[in-house]
Structures are given as C-alpha cells and as structure tokens.
C-alpha positions in Angstrom: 240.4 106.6 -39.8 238.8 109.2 -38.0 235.3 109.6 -37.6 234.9 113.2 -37.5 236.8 113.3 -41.4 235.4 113.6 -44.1 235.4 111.1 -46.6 238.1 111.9 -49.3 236.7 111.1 -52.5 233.1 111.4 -51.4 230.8 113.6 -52.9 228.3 115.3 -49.9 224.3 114.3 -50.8 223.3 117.8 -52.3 225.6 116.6 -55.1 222.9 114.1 -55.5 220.3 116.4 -55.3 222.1 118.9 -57.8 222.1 121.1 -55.3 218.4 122.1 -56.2 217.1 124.4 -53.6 213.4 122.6 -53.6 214.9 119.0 -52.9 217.6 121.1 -50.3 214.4 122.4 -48.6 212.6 119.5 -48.8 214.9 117.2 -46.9 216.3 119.9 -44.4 212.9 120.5 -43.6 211.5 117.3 -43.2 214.4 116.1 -41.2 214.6 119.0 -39.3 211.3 118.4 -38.0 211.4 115.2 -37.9 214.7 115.7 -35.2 212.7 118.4 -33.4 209.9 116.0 -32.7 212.3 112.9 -31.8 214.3 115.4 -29.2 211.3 117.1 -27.5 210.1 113.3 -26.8 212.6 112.2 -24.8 212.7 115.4 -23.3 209.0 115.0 -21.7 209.6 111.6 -20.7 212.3 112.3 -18.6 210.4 115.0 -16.8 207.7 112.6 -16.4 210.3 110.6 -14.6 211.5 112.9 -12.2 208.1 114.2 -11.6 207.5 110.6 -10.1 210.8 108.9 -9.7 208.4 105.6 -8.1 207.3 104.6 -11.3 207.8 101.0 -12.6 209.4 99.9 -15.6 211.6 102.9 -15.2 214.6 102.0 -17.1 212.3 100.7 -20.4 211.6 104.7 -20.4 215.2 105.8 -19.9 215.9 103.2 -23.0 212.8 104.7 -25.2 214.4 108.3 -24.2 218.0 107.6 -25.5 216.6 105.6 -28.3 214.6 108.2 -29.6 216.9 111.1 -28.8 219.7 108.6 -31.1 217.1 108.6 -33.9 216.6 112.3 -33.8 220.1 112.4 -34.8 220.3 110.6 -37.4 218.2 112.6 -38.9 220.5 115.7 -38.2 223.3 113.7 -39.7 221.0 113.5 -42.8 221.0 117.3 -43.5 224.5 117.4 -42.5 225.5 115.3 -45.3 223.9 117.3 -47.6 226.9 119.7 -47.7 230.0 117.9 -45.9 230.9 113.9 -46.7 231.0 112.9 -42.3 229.8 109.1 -43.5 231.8 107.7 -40.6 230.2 110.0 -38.2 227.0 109.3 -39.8 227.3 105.3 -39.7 228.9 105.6 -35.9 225.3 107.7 -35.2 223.8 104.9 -36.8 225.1 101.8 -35.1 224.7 103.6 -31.4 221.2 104.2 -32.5 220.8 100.3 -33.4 222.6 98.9 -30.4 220.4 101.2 -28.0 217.4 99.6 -30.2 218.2 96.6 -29.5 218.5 97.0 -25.7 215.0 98.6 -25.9 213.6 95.5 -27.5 215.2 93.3 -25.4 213.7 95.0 -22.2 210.4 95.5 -23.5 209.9 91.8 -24.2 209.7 90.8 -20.8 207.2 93.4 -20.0 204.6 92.4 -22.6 203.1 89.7 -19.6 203.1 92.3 -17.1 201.1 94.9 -19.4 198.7 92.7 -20.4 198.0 92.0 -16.9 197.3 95.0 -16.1 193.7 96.4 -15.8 192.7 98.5 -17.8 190.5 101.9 -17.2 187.1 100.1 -17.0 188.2 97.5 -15.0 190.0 99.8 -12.5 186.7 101.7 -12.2 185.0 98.7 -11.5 187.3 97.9 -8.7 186.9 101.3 -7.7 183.2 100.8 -7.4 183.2 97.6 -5.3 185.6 99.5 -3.0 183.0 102.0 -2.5 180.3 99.9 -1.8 182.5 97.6 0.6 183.1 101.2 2.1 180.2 102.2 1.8 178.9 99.0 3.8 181.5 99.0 6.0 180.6 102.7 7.7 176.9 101.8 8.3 177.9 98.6 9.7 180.3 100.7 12.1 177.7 103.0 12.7 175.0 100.0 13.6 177.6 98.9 15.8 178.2 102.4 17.5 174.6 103.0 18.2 174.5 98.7 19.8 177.5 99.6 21.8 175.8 103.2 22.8 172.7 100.9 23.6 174.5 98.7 25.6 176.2 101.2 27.4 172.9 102.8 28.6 171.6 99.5 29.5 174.6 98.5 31.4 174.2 101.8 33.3 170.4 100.8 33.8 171.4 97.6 35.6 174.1 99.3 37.5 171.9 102.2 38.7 168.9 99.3 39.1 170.9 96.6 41.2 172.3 99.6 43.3 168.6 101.2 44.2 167.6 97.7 44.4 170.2 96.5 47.0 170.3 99.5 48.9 165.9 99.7 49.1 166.6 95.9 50.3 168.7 96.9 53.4 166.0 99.1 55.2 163.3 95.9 55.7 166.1 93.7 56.1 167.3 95.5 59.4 163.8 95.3 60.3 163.5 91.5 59.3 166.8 91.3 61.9 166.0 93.3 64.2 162.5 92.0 64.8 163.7 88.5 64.5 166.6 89.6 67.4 163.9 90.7 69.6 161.6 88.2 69.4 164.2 85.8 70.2 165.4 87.7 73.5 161.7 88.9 74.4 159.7 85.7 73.8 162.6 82.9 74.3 160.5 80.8 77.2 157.2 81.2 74.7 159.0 79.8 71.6 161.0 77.2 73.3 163.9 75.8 71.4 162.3 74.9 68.2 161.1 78.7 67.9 164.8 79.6 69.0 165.7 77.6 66.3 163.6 79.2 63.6 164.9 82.3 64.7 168.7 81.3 64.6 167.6 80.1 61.0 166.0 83.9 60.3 169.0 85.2 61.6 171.1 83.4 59.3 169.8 83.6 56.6 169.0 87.7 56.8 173.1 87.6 57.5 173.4 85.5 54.5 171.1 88.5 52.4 173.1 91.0 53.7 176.4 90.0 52.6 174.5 89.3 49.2 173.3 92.8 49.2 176.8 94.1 50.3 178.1 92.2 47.8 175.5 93.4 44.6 176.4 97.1 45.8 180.0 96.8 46.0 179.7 95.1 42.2 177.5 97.6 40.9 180.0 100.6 42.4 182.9 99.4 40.7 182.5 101.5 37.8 181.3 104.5 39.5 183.9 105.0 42.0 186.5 106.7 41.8 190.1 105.4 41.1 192.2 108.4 41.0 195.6 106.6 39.9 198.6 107.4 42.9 201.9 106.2 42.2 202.1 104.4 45.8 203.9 100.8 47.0 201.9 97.5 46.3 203.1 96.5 49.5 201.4 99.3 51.7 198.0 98.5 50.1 198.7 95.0 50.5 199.3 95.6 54.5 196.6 97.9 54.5 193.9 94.8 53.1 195.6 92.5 55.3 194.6 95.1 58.3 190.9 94.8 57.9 191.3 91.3 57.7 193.2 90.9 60.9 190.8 89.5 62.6 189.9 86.4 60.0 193.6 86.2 59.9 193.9 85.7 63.8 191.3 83.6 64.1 192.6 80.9 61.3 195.9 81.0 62.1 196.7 82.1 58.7 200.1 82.6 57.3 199.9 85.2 54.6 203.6 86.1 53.3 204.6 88.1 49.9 207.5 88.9 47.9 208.8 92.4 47.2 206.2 94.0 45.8 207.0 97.5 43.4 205.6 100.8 43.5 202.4 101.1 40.6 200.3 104.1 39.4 196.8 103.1 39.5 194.0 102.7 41.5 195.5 101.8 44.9 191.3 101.9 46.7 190.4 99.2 44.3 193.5 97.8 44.3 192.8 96.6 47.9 189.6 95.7 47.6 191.6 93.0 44.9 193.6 91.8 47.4 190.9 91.8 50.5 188.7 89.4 48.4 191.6 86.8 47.6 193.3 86.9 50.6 189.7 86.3 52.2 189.2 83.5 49.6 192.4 81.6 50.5 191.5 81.9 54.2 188.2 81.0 53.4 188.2 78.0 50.9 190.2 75.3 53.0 189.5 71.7 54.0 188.8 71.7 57.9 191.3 71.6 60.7 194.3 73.0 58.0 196.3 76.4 58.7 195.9 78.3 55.5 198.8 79.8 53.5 198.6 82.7 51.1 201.6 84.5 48.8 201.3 87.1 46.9 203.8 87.7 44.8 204.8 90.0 41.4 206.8 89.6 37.6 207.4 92.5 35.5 205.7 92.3 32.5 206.2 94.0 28.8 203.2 95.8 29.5 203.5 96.4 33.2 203.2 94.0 36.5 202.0 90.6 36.9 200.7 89.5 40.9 200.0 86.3 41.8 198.0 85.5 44.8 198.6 81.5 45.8 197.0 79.6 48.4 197.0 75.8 49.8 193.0 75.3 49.5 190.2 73.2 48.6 190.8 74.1 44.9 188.3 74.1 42.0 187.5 71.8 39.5 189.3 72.0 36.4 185.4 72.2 34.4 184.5 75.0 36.4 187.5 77.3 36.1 185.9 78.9 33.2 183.0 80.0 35.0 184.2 80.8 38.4 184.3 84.4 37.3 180.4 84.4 36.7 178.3 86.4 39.1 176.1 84.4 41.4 178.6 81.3 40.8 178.6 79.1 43.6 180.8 75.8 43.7 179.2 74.4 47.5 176.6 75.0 49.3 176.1 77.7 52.0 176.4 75.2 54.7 180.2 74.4 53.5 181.3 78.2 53.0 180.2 81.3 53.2 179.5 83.4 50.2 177.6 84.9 47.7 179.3 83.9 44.4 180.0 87.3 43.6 183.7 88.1 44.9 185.8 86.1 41.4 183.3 88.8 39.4 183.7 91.6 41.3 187.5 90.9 41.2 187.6 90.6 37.1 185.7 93.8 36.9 187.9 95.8 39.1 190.7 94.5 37.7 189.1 95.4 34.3 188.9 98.4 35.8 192.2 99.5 36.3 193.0 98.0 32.7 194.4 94.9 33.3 193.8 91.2 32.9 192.7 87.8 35.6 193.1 84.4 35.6 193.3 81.6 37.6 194.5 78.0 37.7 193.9 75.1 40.3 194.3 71.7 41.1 192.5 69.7 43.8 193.5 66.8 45.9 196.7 65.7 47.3 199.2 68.1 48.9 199.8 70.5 46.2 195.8 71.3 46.1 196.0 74.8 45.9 194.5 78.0 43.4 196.5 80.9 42.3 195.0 84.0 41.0 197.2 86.1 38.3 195.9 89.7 37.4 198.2 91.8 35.3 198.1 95.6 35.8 199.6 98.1 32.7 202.8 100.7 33.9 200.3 103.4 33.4 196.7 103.5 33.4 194.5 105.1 31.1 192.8 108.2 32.1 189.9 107.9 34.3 186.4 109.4 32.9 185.4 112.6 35.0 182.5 111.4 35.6 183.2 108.8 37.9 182.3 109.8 41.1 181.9 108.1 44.5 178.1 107.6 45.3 177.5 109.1 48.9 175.9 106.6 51.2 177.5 103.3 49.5 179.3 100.7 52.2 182.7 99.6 51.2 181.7 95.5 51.3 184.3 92.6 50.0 182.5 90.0 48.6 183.9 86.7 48.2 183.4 83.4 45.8 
C-alpha cells in the first residue's frame, strides 16, 4: 500500500457532493481559508521566535507551530479529496497531526503552574510603581548623603585650616614664653635661688612639652595638604633616609634597627618617611629602662600591593587599648614616663590613609616576647593625587610620636 495511491474502488468526495458547484465552492472555500489562516499562524510565531530567541517556553511554541501548520493540512487534504481518492495520504496527514497534538498537550500541562504564577499586567505595574518610589527614595537619600559628605568635607577642611592657624599663632608667644623664661633663669639665677631655678626648669619643660604638641597638631593638620607626588623609588633609601635624622636618638640608645629587603614602590616616598621616622622613634622610645632597643622592618607582597611591618622589643600596649591607640591626643603614661603628645599612631593612620593603604597593630606586654608591631599595607599603584594639594609655605616638617 502506498500512501500517495489512490484508493481503487473509492469514489473522491465531490461524488458525494454530486459534483454541485455551490457545495464544491463551499467546501474549497471554507477550507481554503481555513488552511490559509492555520499556515500564516505558525508563520508569525516563528518570527516571533527568532526575533527573541531568549524567550521561555520555547519549544511549547515550536509544538503550537507544527501543530497548527499539520491542521492546516488537513484541511488541504479535504479539498483534495474532492476530486482524487488520496485516503491514505489523508489519514497519514491525520495521525502526524494527532501525534504532534498530543506532544503539545503533554508539554503544555506542566506549564499551567508556571502561568498562573505569573503576574499579570496590573500587578507588574504595581511592581513597577514600588520600584520607582524605592528609586525614587533611593536618589534623594544619595543626594542627602552627598550634600552630608560635601558638609563634612568643608568642615574637615575648617578644622584643618583652624588647628594649622591655631598651632602656628601659638608658636610666636611660645618662643617668647621660652625665651623670657631662658633669660630670667641666666640673668636673675642668684635672685631666684634654686626653687626659682626650679620653676623655671619646670617653664622650660613644659613650653618644650607645647612645642612638640604644636609640632605635632601642624604636622597632622598638613597631611592632607602636602604634596605626595608618587616616585617609583626603593623602600630601602627612604627607610635609610628616616633612620638619618634619627641618628642621633639611635646613637644615644644604642638601638639596633635592622630590615629585610625592602622593594621598590610608587607612592609617596616624603610621607612615606615620615611613617617610618614616627615608628622607628616609637620603638626607640617606648622601652622599659636600662634595655637596648631593637626594631625590624620588614615587607610581604600582597594581592593588592606591599605589606611592612615595623617590630620592636618594647613596653607594649595593653590589649583594651589597642583599639584606641590610633586616637589623637591618646596617651597610655604620663609625661614623666615618655615623651609625647599622643598624636604620632594618628598621624601615622592618616598618612598612611593617605597614600591609600591600611594600619594595624598588635602587642603583647610582659615577659621576653613584649614587643608591638605595626603593619600598614600600601596598594602597587596609587590613586591619583588631587591638584590641589599643595605644600603650605612656612610649615616645619615635625614627627610626632604616641
């Protein structure tokens, strides 16, 4: 049997029909149109498809398509058979019309659930409208924040610009407080006797301890205004130059300050020092009497960049106060014990800041592994200095210290 034969013995349907031209028409227009509409369906959905090839449920469409296009044929096949008996072409149509039915069906059950959760118009627009609003909310909150942080910013610079007028006014009388107090001390000694002497020693000290307070609040409130032109220079040759201007601290302690090869960095080599001055000084500084103090500074590469460490064999700090050691004005003993201004860990973190790294420090106290070690982290590059940043004639390059 062959399915493109006619059927022998088989009258064609227009026998049926008598071959009456109305009922001829009739049918052969009906289907006709009928197959017309069934093809051009298929036909748009699959240029809908490739027109966006990401939509889901994908292959439910490409099912619908053939299924339809199959139906549109079988109505062909019905004005075919009008004239010539193809039965077995006609059934063969039919079945591969039923079996991609099925297939249809079966993959459009599953999809019922998802449909039905999905939202419809309304509730898309009102998810569209909460978006908005959240947006909406969202871009005057960043604008409150920009005008805080624009606020902040010119208050910061207020403070800067006021704690550097204030500690530079402060030097001019306190020369004169030392300078008077020096030569009453020399011109009137006999008068004043040694209680006056002593008073005076006492003025003396503490106009020395002001000034390296004042040095101190001017070489914090620079920070930010000078400038840090990055140079892609060895760690080690700022390092020895830090160590220079402490030579004679060094001598006079005995100190052994050592360090591990150190690499070449771009960034900010003058602050840089000043990093290395104050916790060199502070290692020197910060020890329990009558021991030689030992510093190392060494280095780790990083993902980001470098990591230095600067060790040394002191006093220590208590773990409680770690966290606030990087305060300004934080002071752990008294100015009989050490020397300072509390100012040296926060001038440090800004610098550091600075030059767009990171500090920390750890410490433990007691015993023979007392010690603290200071870690800053430094990036490969740093970021691009604002133009604006320029040295402020007339500032002294001080080095505070904790």
């Amino acid at each position: 049997m062959n399915m493109f034969d006619t059927v022998t013995g088989l009258m064609p349907h227009g026998v049926c029909f008598f071959y009456r031209q109305d009922l001829i028409l009739l049918h052969v227009i009906s289907d006709a149109l009928i197959a017309l509409a069934y093809f051009s369906i298929p036909v748009t959905l699959l240029h809908f498809l490739r027109k966006r090839a990401s939509i889901p449920f994908a292959h439910v469409l490409v099912l619908f398509a053939a299924f339809i296009m199959l139906c549109g044929f079988t109505h062909i096949m019905g004005i075919w058979t009008i004239w010539k008996p193809y039965y077995y072409l006609e059934g063969g149509v039919k079945v591969l019309t039923a079996a991609v039915s099925l297939l249809t069906a079966a993959a459009l059950v599953p999809l019922v659930p998802k449909a039905l959760a999905m939202r419809t118009p309304e509730e898309l627009e009102a998810v569209n409208t909460q978006l908005r609003e959240q947006i909406d909310r969202r871009d005057e909150a960043e604008q409150v924040t920009q005008q805080t942080l624009q606020q902040l910013e010119t208050s910061n610079r207020e403070l800067e610009q006021f704690a550097y007028v204030a500690s530079h006014d402060l030097q001019a009388p306190l020369r004169s407080v030392k300078g008077f107090s020096s030569l009453l001390g020399k011109k009137y000694a006999e008068q004043l006797g040694d209680e006056g002497q002593e008073y005076i020693d006492l003025i003396e000290e503490s106009a020395g301890n002001m000034q390296r307070l004042i040095d101190d609040l001017l070489a914090l409130s620079r920070v930010d205004q000078v400038a840090a032109e990055p140079t892609d220079a060895d760690v080690t040759e700022t390092l020895d130059a830090a160590l220079a201007q402490l030579d004679a601290d060094i001598k006079s302690s005995g100190a052994q300050v050592t360090h591990d090869e150190l690499p070449t960095l771009t960034t900010g080599h003058n602050l840089l020092l000043q990093v290395f001055q104050n916790l060199v000084s502070n290692g020197i500084k910060f020890q329990p009497p009558g021991q030689t103090p030992k510093v190392h500074i060494s280095s780790a590469r990083t993902r980001e960049g470098w990591e230095f460490s600067v060790r040394d064999n002191g006093i220590g700090i208590p773990q409680d106060k770690l966290q606030s050691v990087f305060e300004i004005f934080t002071r752990l003993h008294g100015q009989g014990e050490y020397e300072g201004s509390g100012i040296g860990l926060a001038l440090i973190q800004r610098i550091v800041k600075r030059l767009g790294g990171s500090v920390s420090i750890e410490s433990t106290q007691g015993g023979k592994g007392s010690g603290t070690t200071v870690r800053f982290s430094l990036p490969e590059r740093p970021a691009s200095q604002p133009e604006s940043a320029q040295e402020r004639p007339g500032l002294t390059t001080s080095f505070g210290t904790a």
